[in-house]
N, C-alpha and C positions, 0 to 999 in steps of 0.2 A: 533350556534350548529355546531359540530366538525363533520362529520366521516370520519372513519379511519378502513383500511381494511389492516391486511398485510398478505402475500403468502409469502411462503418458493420455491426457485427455480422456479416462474414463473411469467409470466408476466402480467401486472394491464394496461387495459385501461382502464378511465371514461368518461361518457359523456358530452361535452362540458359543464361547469359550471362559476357562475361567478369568483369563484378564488379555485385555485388546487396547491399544493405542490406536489412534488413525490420526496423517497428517495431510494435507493438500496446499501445493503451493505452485507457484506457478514458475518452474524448472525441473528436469528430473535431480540435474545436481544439487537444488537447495532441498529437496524431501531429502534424498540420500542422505544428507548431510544429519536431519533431525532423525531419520532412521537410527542411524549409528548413534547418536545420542541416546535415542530411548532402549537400544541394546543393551549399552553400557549400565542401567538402570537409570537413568533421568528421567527426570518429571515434563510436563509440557511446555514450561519455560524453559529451561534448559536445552529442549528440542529444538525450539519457537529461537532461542539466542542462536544457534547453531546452525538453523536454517539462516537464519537474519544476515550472521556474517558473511555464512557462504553465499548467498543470495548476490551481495555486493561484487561477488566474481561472475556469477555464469546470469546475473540478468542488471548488468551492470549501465544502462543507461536508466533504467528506473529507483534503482534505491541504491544509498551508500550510507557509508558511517559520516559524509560532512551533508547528510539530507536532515529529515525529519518525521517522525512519524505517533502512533499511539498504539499503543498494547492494552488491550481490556483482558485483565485474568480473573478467573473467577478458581480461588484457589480457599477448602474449607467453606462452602458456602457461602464466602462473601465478593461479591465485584464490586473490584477497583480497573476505574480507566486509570493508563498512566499516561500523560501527553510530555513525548518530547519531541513537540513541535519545533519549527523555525521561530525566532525571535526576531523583527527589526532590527538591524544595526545603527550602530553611531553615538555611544554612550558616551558621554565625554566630549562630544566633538559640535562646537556653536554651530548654528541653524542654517548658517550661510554656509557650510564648510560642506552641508551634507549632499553634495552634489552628484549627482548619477555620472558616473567613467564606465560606459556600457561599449560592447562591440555589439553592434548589429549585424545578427545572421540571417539571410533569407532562407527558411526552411518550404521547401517543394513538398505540398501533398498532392495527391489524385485530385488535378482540378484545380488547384489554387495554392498560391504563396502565399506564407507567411513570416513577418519580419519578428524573432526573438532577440532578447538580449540578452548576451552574456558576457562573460570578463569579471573582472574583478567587484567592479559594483553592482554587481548585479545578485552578489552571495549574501543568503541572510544567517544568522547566529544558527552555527548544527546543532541538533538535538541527538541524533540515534547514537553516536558511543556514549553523550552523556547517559541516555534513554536504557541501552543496552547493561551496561555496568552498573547501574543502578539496581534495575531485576535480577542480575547477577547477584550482585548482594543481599536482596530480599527474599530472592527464593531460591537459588541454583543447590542441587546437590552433588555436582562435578565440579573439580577442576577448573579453572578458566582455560589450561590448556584443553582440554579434553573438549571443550566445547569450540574453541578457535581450528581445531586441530583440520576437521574437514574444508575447512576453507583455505587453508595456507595449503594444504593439496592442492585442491584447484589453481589456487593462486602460481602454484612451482613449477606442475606438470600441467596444467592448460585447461581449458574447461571447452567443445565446441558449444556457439551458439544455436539456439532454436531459428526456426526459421523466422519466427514475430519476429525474436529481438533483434535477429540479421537487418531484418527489414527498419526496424527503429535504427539501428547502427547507420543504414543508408541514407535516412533523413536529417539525423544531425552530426554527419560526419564532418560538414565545417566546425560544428562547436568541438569534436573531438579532437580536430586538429585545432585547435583556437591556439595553445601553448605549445610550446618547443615538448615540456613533461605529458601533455594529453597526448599528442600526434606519437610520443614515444611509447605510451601506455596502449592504446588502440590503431596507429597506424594498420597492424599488422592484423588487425580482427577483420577489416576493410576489405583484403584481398583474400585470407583464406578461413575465415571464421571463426578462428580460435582464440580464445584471451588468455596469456600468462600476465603474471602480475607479480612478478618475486620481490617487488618493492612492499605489497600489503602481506604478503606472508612475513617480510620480517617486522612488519609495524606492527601484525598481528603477536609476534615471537615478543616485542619488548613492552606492549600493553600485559599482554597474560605475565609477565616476571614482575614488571612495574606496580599494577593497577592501579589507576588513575583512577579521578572520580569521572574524570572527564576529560572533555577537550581543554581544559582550565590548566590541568597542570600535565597533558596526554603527551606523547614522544611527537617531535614536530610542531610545538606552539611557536616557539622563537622566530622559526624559519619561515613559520606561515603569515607571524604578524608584518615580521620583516617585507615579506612579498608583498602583503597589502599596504603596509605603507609607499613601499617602491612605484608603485601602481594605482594609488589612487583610490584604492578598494576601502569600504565605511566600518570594516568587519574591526573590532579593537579587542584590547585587552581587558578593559573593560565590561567588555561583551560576553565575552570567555567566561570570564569568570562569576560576572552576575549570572549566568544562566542558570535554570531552575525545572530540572525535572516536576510536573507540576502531578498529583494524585487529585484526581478528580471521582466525586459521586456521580455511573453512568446515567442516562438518560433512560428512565421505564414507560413503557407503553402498553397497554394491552392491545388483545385483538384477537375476536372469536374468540377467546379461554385462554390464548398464547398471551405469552410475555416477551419483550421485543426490548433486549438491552442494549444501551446503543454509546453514541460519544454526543457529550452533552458539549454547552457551549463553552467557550467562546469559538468551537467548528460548531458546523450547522449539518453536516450530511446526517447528524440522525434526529436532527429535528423536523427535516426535510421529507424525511420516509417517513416519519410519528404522525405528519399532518397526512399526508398523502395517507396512512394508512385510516388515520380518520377517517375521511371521506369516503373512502373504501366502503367501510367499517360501517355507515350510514347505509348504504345497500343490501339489503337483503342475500343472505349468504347465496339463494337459490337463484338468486340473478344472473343474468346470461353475464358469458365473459367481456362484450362486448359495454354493457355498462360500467362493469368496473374498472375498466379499461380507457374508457373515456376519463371517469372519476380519478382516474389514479393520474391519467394528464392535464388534467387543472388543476389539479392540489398542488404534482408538483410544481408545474408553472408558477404559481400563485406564490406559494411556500419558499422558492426558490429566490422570486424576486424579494421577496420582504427580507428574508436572510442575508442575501448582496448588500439591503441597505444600511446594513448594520458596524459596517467594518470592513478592515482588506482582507480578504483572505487569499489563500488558496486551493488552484483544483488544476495542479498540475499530474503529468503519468504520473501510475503508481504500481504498487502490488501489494498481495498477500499472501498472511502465513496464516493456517486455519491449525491448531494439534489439539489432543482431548489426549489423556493418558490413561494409564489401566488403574488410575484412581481416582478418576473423574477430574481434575483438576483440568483447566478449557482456558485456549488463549487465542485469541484471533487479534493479529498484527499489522496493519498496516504503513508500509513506510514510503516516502519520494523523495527525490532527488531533484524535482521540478524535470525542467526542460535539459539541465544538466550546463556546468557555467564555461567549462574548458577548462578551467582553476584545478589544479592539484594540491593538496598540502605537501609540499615538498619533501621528496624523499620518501612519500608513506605508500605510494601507490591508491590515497584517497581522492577522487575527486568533490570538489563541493557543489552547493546547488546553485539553482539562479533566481530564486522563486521574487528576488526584489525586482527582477528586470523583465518579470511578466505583464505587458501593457494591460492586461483586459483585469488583472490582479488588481489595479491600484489606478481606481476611477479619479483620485484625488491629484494622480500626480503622481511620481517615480520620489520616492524618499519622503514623502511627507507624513506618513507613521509617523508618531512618536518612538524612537530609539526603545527597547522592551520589550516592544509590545509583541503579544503575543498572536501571531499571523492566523486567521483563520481558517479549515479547511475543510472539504467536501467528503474526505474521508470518513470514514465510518464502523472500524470493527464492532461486531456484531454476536450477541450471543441470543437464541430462541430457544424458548424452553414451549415446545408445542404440548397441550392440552392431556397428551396419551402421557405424558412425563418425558418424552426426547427430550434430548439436548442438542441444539447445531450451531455450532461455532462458525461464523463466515464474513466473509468482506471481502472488496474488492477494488482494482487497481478500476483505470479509466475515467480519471477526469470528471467532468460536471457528469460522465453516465455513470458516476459510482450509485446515485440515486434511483435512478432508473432500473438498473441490475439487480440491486438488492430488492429493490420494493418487487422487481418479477417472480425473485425467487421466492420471497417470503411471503408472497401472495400464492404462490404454488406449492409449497408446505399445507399451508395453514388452509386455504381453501379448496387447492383443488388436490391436496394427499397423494403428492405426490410424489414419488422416491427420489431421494436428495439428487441423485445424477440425473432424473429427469427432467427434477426442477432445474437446476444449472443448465440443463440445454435449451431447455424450453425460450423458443420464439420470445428476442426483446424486442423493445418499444420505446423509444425516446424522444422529447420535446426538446429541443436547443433553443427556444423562444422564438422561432420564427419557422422550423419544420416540424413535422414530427418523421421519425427513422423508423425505419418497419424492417425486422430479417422477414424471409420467407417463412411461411410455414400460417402465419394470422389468417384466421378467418377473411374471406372476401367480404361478407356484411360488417364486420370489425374493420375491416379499411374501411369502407364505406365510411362507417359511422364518425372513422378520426377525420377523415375528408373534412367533412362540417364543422370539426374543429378547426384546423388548420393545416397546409399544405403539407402533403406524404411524399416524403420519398421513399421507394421501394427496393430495399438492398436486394442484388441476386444471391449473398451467399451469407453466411455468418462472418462477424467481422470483427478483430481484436477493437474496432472503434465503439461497441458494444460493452466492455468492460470483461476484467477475467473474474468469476465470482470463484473464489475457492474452499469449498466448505466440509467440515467435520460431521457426526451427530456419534452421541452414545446413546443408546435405547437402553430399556429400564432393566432388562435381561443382561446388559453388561456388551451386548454385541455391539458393535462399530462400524460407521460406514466413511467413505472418502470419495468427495467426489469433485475432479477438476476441470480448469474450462478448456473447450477445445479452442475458444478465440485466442487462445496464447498459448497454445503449447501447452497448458498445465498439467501435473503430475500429481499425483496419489497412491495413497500407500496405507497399508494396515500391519500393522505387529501383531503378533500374537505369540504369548509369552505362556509357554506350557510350566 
């Protein structure tokens, strides 16, 4: 006998039981989805795929199967990050050829425009189906249908959106009509909030029969190359097929007794929080919150600008999949879609990303990567193994504040013991290199003190521009907790398998 309780934006303890999964993600349809997985008896990969795909319908301008992303599992004692980031395009294709074919959308925020680019050049090499099938084959112990299965629902019968991703649908609703196939795909989520997508339920229906290793030989390459050549787009076949799920050793850190696993380089987001936690780290644990708080805003400052000069990366929207299963086995996911390009892969109901046609991406110039290369990013899944023996699996969506979110949280674990959902709420803090962002709730002497740093802006309320942190833990008694963010809607949920 299964049960299964999920909450939207808060937090799940159970009492100690003989075996407990916990997942947090940021939709109720995408836990749902890893729920029903780990009913069926699956492991936290198998959840973590499940959620991933469904995720692609009901929070569909942040991640997709033509984005990119990293899965850190830590499955038998050992962590492996797996990076199936975005790659450069244009393999194959002389240097003068490699020309940017961008449409320019002005995107309206609270206060100010912003010009993105999307279209056809603007798509870099997908990573997540190759990403996705990959850990299928390494660790899954269902079906492929069995794990596609809750998303091709969504996909048939509709999914409503949250109110966040309403509000992202409102922002880049010209890139969503960019194509005759996007406007056809999301038109209709525009006026009354609901997404079907019966085009990815059947590309889901002939991947799971097929299995592809990837996008290389996936249902819709012909169709997709053909478009970009039509159009101008650098994406090649070449591209396809050189791509390369990459297994990477994570990045370790200590701090206070905790172990801080993280995504090493060639992304930078947990290098980011390693130095930051440094500096921390140099303070005296009994130090008022107010200095390490400062401390944690120069380091990352600091930390941040040395790692931009390293490479192009990325730190477009994002999200996460946080699961821990009733055998300990821990996966925290992160995947993007960038800013989203309007590009569909024809016929599949996938859209792809735009992360080439992010101006603030690529100080160097639009296309002047080398073809390959492996794009960089602020991302971060995250595993902590706090000093009492927890385990908390977490990461999180939101841009350059993916650093900021995590370092909040895991400053409030580790020092101030705090209960996983409390740490997730708890009052952030972010430096964008010329403010710093304050929610309510900080100390007044603690403003004060970031003053001297550099100019405060003071949010009135909590704000999805904050980051969604979504995180697990298993305690050494075998209990489980979940806990998600309220800046996005997110959702959480415990199993518990009698």
């Amino acid at each position: 006998m299964v049960a299964i309780k999920i909450t939207m934006s808060g937090g799940i303890a159970c009492p100690a039981v003989a075996r407990q999964a916990a997942v947090a993600a940021g939709n109720p349809a995408t836990v749902a989805a890893a729920t029903a997985v780990l009913r069926r008896g699956g492991n936290a990969v198998d959840a973590a795929l499940a959620a991933g795909f469904a995720a692609a319908v009901a929070e569909p301008t942040l991640t997709s199967l033509g984005g990119g992303g990293f899965m850190l599992v830590r499955s038998v004692g050992v962590d492996t990050l797996h990076d199936f980031f975005v790659d450069a395009p244009g393999r194959g294709q002389p240097v003068g050829d490699r020309e940017p074919h961008f449409t320019p959308v002005t995107v309206s925020f609270s206060g100010a425009d912003q010009i993105f680019h999307a279209g056809y050049g603007s798509v870099a090499v997908p990573g997540v189906l190759d990403g996705y099938l990959t850990a299928f084959r390494r660790y899954a112990t269902l079906p492929l249908t069995d794990l596609v299965a809750p998303a091709q629902k969504l996909a048939t019968e509709g999914v409503g959106l949250t109110a966040s991703q309403q509000e992202v649908f409102g922002l880049l609703r010209d890139i969503l009509s960019l194509t005759p196939e996007a406007h056809q795909t999301y038109g209709a989520v525009l006026t009354d909030g609901v997404l079907v997508n019966p085009s990815y339920a059947e590309f889901l229906s002939q991947v799971s029969r097929e299995l592809p290793s990837g996008w290389r030989d996936a249902p819709g390459k012909a169709a997709l190359l053909e478009q970009m050549n039509a159009h101008h787009g650098l994406l090649s076949a070449k591209d396809l097929d050189a791509y390369q799920v990459v297994d990477r050793l994570p990045r370790r850190q200590t701090f206070r007794g905790a172990t801080v696993t993280s995504n090493p380089a060639p992304s930078f987001g947990g290098s980011i929080v390693a130095a930051a936690l440094t500096e921390i780290g140099a303070e005296a644990k009994s130090a008022n919150e107010t200095g390490r708080l400062v401390a944690a805003m120069k380091a990352l400052s600091e930390a941040t600008s040395s790692a931009k000069s390293s490479g192009p990366q990325s730190s477009a929207g994002t999200t996460h999949i946080s699961v821990i299963d009733a055998d300990g086995m821990a996966v925290a996911m992160t995947t993007s879609n960038g800013s989203c390009s309007g590009v569909m892969v024809p016929d599949t109901g996938v859209q792809l990303n735009n992360v080439m046609g992010e101006e603030d991406l690529h100080p160097e110039g639009f296309h002047a990567t080398e073809p390959g290369t492996r794009i960089g990013s602020m991302m971060a899944p995250t595993l902590l193994d706090l000093p009492d023996g927890t385990l908390v699996a977490l990461g999180s969506g939101g841009s350059e504040r993916i650093r900021s979110a995590l370092l909040r949280v895991i400053v409030a674990l580790v020092d101030g013991g705090y209960p996983l959902q409390e740490a997730v709420n708890a009052p952030r803090i972010h430096h964008d290199g010329a403010t710093i962002h304050v929610e309510p709730g900080v100390r007044s002497h603690t403003l004060a003190a970031l003053t001297d740093l550099a100019p405060v802006r003071a949010w009135p309320a909590r704000n999805l521009y904050f980051g969604g942190v979504h995180a697990v833990s298993a305690h050494p008694d075998g209990r489980k907790e979940a806990a998600s963010d309220p800046r996005r809607d997110g959702a959480s949920a415990v199993v518990t398998i009698d």
